[in-house]
C-alpha positions in Angstrom: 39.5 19.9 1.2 39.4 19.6 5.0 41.1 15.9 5.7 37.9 15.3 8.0 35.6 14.7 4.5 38.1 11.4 4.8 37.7 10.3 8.0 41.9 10.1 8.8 44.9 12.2 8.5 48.1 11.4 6.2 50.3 9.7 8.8 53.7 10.0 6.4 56.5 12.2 7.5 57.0 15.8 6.6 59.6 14.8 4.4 58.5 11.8 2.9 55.1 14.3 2.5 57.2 16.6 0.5 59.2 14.4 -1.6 55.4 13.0 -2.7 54.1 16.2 -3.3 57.0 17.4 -4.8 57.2 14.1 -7.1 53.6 14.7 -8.0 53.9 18.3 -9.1 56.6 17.2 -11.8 54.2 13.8 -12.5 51.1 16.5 -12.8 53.3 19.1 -15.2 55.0 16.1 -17.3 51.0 15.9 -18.2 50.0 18.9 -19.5 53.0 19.3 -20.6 53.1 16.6 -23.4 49.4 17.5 -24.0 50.4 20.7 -24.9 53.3 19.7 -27.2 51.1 16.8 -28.8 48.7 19.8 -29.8 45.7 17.4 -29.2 42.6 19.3 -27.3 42.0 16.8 -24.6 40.0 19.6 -22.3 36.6 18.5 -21.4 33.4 20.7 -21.5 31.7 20.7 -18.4 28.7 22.6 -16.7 29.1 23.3 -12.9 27.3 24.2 -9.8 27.8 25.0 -6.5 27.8 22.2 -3.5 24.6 24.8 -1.4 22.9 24.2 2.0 18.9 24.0 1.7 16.2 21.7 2.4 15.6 18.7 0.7 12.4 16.8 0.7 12.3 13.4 -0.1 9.1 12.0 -2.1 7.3 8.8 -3.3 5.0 9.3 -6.6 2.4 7.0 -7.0 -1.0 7.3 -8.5 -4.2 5.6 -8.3 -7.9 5.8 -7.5 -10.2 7.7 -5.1 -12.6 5.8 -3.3 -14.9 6.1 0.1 -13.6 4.9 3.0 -16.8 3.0 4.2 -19.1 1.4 1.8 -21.6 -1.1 1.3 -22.7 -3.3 -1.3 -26.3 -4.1 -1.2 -26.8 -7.7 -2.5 -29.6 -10.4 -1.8 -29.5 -13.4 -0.2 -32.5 -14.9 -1.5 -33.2 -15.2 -5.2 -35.8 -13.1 -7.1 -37.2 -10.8 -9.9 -36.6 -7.2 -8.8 -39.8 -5.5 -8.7 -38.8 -2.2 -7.1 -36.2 -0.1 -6.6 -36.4 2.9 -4.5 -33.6 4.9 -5.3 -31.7 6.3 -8.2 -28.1 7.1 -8.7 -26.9 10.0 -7.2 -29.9 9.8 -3.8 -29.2 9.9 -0.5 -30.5 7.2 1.5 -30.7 6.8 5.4 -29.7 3.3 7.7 -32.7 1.1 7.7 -34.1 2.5 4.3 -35.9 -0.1 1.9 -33.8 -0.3 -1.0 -35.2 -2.9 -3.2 -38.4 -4.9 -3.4 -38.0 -9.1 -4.8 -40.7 -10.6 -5.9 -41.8 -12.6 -2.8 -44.7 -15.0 -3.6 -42.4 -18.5 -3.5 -41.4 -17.3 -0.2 -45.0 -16.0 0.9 -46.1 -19.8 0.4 -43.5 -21.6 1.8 -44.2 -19.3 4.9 -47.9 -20.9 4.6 -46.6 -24.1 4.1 -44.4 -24.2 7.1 -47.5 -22.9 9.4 -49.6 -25.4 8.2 -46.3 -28.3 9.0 -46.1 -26.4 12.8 -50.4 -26.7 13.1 -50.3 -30.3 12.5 -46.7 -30.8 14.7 -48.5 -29.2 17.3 -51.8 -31.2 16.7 -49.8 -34.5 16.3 -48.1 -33.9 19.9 -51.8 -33.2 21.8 -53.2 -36.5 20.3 -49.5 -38.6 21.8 -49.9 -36.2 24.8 -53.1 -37.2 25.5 -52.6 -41.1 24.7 -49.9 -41.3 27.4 -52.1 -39.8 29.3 -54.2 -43.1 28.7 -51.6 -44.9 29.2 -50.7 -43.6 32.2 -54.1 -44.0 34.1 -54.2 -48.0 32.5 -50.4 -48.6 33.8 -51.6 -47.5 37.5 -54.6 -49.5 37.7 -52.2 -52.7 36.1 -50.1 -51.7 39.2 -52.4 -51.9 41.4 -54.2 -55.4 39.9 -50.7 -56.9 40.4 -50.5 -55.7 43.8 -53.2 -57.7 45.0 -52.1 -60.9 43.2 -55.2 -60.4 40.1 -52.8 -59.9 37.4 -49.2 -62.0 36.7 -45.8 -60.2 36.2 -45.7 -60.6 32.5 -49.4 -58.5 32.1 -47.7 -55.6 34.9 -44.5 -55.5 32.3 -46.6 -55.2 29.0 -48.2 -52.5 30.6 -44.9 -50.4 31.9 -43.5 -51.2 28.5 -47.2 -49.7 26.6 -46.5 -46.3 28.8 -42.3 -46.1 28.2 -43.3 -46.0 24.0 -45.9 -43.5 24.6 -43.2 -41.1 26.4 -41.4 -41.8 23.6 -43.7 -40.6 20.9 -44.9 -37.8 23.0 -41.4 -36.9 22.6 -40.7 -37.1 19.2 -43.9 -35.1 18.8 -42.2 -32.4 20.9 -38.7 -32.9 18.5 -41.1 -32.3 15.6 -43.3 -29.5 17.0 -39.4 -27.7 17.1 -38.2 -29.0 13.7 -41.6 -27.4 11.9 -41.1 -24.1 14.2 -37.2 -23.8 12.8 -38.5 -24.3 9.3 -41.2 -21.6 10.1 -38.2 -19.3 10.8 -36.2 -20.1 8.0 -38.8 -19.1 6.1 -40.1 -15.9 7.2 -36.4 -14.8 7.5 -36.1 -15.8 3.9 -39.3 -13.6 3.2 -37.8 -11.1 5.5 -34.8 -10.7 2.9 -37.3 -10.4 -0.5 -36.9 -6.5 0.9 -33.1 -5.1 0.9 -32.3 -2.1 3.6 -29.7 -0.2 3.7 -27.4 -0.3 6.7 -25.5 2.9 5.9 -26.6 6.6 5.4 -25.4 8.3 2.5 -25.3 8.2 -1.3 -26.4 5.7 -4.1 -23.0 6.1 -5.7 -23.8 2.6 -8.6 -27.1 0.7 -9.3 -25.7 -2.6 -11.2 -29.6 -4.0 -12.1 -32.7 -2.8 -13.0 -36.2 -3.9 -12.5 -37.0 -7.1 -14.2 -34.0 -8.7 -13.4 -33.2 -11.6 -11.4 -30.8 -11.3 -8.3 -29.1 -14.2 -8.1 -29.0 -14.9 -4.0 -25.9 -16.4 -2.9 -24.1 -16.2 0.6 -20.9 -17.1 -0.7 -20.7 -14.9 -4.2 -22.6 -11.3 -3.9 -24.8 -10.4 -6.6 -24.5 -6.4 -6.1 -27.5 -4.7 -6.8 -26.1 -1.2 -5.7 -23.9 0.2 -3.9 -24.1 2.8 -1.2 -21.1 5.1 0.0 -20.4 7.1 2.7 -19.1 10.1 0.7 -17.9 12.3 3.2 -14.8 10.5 4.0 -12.4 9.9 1.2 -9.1 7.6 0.4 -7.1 7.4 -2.5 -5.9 3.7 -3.1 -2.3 4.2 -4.9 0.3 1.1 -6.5 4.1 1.7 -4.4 7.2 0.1 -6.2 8.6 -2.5 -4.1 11.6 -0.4 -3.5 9.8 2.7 -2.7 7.2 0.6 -0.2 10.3 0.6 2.7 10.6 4.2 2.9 7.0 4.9 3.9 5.3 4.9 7.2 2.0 5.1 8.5 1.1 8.7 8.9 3.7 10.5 6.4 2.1 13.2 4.8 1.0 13.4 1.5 -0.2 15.8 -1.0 -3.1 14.5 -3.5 -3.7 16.1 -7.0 -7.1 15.0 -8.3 -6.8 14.6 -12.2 -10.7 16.3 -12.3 -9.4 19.7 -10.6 -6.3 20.8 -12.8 -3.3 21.3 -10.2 -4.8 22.2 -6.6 -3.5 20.0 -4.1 -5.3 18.3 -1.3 -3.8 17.2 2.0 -3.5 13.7 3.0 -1.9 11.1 5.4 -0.5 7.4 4.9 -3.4 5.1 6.8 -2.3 1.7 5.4 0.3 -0.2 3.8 -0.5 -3.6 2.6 2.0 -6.7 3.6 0.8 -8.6 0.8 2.8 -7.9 -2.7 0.6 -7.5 -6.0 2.8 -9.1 -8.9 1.9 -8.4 -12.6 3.8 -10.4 -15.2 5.2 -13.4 -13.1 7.9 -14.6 -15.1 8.8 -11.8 -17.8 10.5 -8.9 -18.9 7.7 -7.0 -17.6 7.4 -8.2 -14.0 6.2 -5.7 -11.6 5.8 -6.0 -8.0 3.7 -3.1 -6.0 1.9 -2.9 -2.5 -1.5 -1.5 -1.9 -1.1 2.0 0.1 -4.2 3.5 1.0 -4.1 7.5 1.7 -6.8 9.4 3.8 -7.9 12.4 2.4 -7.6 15.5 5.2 -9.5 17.4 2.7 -11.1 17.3 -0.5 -13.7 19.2 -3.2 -17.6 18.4 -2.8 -17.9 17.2 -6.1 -14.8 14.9 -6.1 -16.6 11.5 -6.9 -15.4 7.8 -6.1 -13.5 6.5 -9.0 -11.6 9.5 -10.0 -7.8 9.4 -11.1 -5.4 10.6 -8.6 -1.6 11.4 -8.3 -0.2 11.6 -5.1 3.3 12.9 -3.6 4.5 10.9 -0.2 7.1 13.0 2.3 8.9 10.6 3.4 11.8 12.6 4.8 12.9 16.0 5.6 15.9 17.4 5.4 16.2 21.0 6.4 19.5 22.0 6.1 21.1 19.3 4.0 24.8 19.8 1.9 22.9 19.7 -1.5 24.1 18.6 -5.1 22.2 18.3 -8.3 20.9 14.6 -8.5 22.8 14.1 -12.2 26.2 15.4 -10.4 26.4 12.1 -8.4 27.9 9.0 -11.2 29.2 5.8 -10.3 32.8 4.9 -11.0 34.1 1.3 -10.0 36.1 1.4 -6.8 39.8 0.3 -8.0 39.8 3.5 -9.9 38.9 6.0 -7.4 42.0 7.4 -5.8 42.0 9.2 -2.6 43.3 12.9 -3.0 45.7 14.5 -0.1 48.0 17.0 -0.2 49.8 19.1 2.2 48.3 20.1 6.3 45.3 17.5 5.0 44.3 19.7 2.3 43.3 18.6 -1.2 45.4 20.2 -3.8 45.1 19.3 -7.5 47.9 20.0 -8.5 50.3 18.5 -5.5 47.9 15.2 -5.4 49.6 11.9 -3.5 47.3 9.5 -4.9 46.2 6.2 -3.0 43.8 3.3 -4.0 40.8 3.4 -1.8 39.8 0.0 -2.5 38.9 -2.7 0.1 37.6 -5.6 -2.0 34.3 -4.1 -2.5 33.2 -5.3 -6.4 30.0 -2.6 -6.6 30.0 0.4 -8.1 30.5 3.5 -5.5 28.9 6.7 -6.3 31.4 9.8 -6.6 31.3 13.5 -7.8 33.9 15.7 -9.1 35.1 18.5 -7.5 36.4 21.1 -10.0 40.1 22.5 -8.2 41.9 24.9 -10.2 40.9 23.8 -14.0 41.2 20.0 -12.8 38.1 17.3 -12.3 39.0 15.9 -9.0 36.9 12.5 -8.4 35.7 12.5 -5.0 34.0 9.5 -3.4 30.3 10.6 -1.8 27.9 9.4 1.0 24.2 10.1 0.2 21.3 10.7 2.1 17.9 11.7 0.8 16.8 12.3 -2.6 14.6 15.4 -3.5 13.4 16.4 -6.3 16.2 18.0 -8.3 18.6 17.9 -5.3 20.7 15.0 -3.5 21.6 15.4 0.2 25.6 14.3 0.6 26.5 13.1 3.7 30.4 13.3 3.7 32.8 14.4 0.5 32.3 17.7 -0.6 31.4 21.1 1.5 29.3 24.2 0.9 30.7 26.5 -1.6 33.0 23.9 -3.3 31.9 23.6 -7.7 31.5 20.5 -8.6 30.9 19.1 -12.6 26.9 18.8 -13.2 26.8 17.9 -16.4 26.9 17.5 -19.2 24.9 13.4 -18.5 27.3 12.1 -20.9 30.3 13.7 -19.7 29.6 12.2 -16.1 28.8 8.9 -17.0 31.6 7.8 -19.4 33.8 10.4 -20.8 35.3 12.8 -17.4 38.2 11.1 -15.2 39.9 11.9 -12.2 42.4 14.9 -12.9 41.3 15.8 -16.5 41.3 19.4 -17.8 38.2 21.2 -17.9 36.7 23.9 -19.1 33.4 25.4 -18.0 30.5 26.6 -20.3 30.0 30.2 -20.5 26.2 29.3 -19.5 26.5 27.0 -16.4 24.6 28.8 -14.4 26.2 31.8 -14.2 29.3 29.9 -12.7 31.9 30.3 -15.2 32.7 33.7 -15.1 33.1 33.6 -11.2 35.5 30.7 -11.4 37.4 32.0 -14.2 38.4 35.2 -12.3 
């Protein structure tokens, strides 16, 4: 291997380098040598592949619903028997449509009732409108009388005082006149709202009553009577793992399978990640925690339908020319037994291995691959990138062309070590016959 897959250069003498080699290529024969002579079979099986260049895509599955992006629920405000509805499911509508008809009698008479309060408001502020008028001519002439001495201060005072409380009820007359008027309006608005519109065009996608029922009017909890979609603008809400969720961003693209129309795909892009975490089983075994992503739909069938199930692949990188290795040929080792692996002019030679401890305290698990030099698993210690689907990008460690072990899963994860014996199945891929000549 090229010493720049390391990062440094062996700084020993040539010398020293040769005594080390040398020493290692006695330590190496010793080896096989008493394995041979012990007549044990101590060769692993392994299955190999070649380190390639191609593009990797990296992906985030998630599946969920589809639904309209705009949609309104049409609910009343007022309480009421239904006695008509206009529209079935399925219908197009248009904004401003009646949707529903409540029965509206109750409100009809308290409409009455309220015109009838306003006409005697009204009536009750001409009658103290027309007393302060009284008032007012009898105050004057009291004015006067004390002016010329006929009438003492004390009559002049009574008088003043008689046409200050007729302001005052010609007043509160007024107040009331406005008081019956606001009831008036509360009243016809809550006649107004016996009929339901619509304030969206498009299609009657659920009717939850029917007629004969009673909508329960409430403006803090909607009674839904139907609902009404705009149909030709779709999302699909999906469920992210909270460790997927940071590797997304608003506009990645994303391809949609509809469960409804077998495997084509539909295009779509990110358009919202929520920032508030849905848990499911707080405190057990099972504890999830996802985030709400919604995905607009670029394109989709005619007869896709709100409600329908929905898989959905998110790129979230691209790699076009990434150093690729099957995802099972990356294991973990624990870093006090990975040795680093330097031979002569900075190259890696199995057999003339110096080995050195590449350990710096760390107490995780690092990732490796082997590297398969002449018969001999040579544990390597990898940087990864992106993840496709089969592939892993590797970011420094191995090189194009190099074989490295790919399987077999339990061979990688517990039984292969640094500078075991291999031998390659016949049917890796068509790899061990090029290797073995």
């Amino acid at each position: 291997m090229l010493w720049a897959l390391y990062g440094r250069r062996n700084k020993m003498t040539k010398k020293k380098k040769y005594m080390m080699i040398g020493g290692g290529v006695l330590l190496v024969g010793a080896l096989v040598a008493a394995k041979v002579m012990s007549g044990s079979d101590e060769t692993v099986i392994v299955q190999v592949e070649e380190v390639t260049k191609e593009k990797i895509v990296e992906i985030v599955a998630a599946s969920g619903k589809v639904q309209p992006i705009i949609s309104v629920d049409i609910a009343a405000n007022v309480s009421g028997k239904i006695l008509k509805i206009m529209a079935e499911e399925g219908d197009k509508v248009k904004e401003g449509q009646v949707l529903v008809y409540l029965d509206n009698a109750r409100y009809v008479a308290a409409v009455n009732q309220r015109m009838a309060a306003l006409r005697s408001a009204k009536a009750q502020e001409a009658l103290e409108r027309a007393n302060l008028k009284v008032i007012n001519s009898a105050t004057r002439r009291q004015n006067e009388l004390y002016k010329k001495g006929l009438i003492s201060e004390s009559d002049l005072e009574g008088a003043e005082g008689n046409y200050e409380v007729g302001v005052a009820r010609l007043n509160s007359a007024k107040e009331f006149v406005s008081q019956s008027e606001a009831f008036l309006d509360q009243a016809n608005d809550d006649l107004s709202k016996t009929k339901l519109y619509t304030s969206l065009s498009g299609i009657v996608v659920k009717i939850n009553k029917e007629v004969g029922e009673i909508a329960l009017g409430s403006q803090f909890q909607e009674d839904i009577i139907m609902t009404i979609a705009d149909l030709t603008e779709m999302e699909v809400l999906v469920e992210v793992d909270e460790n997927d969720v940071v590797l997304l961003e608003i506009g990645d693209t994303t391809a949609i399978e509809i469960d409804a129309f077998g495997d084509e795909l539909f295009r779509g892009l990110v358009e919202e990640v929520a920032n508030s975490a849905i848990t499911r089983g707080l405190g057990t075994q099972e504890q999830v925690t996802n985030f709400e992503v919604t995905i607009r739909m670029l394109e989709f069938p005619k007869m896709l339908r709100p409600g329908m199930s929905a898989s959905v692949e998110i790129i979230t990188n691209v790699s076009d020319y990434a150093v690729a290795v099957p995802i099972q040929s990356v294991t973990v080792r624990e870093p006090k037994k990975i040795k680093r692996i330097e031979g002569g002019e900075g190259i890696a030679i199995a057999s003339n291995r110096i080995e050195r401890e590449i350990h710096n305290g760390a107490d995780d698990y690092v990732e490796v691959v082997f590297v398969i030099e002449d018969d001999i698993a040579v544990m390597r210690k990898v940087k990864t990138g992106i993840t496709g689907e089969s592939k892993i990008e590797i970011l420094e460690g191995v090189l194009p062309g190099e074989m490295i072990v790919s399987g077999s899963y339990r061979v990688l994860s517990k039984t292969l070590q640094d500078g075991d014996i291999v031998k390659i199945e016949e049917e890796s891929n068509g790899k061990s016959e090029e290797l073995s000549h």
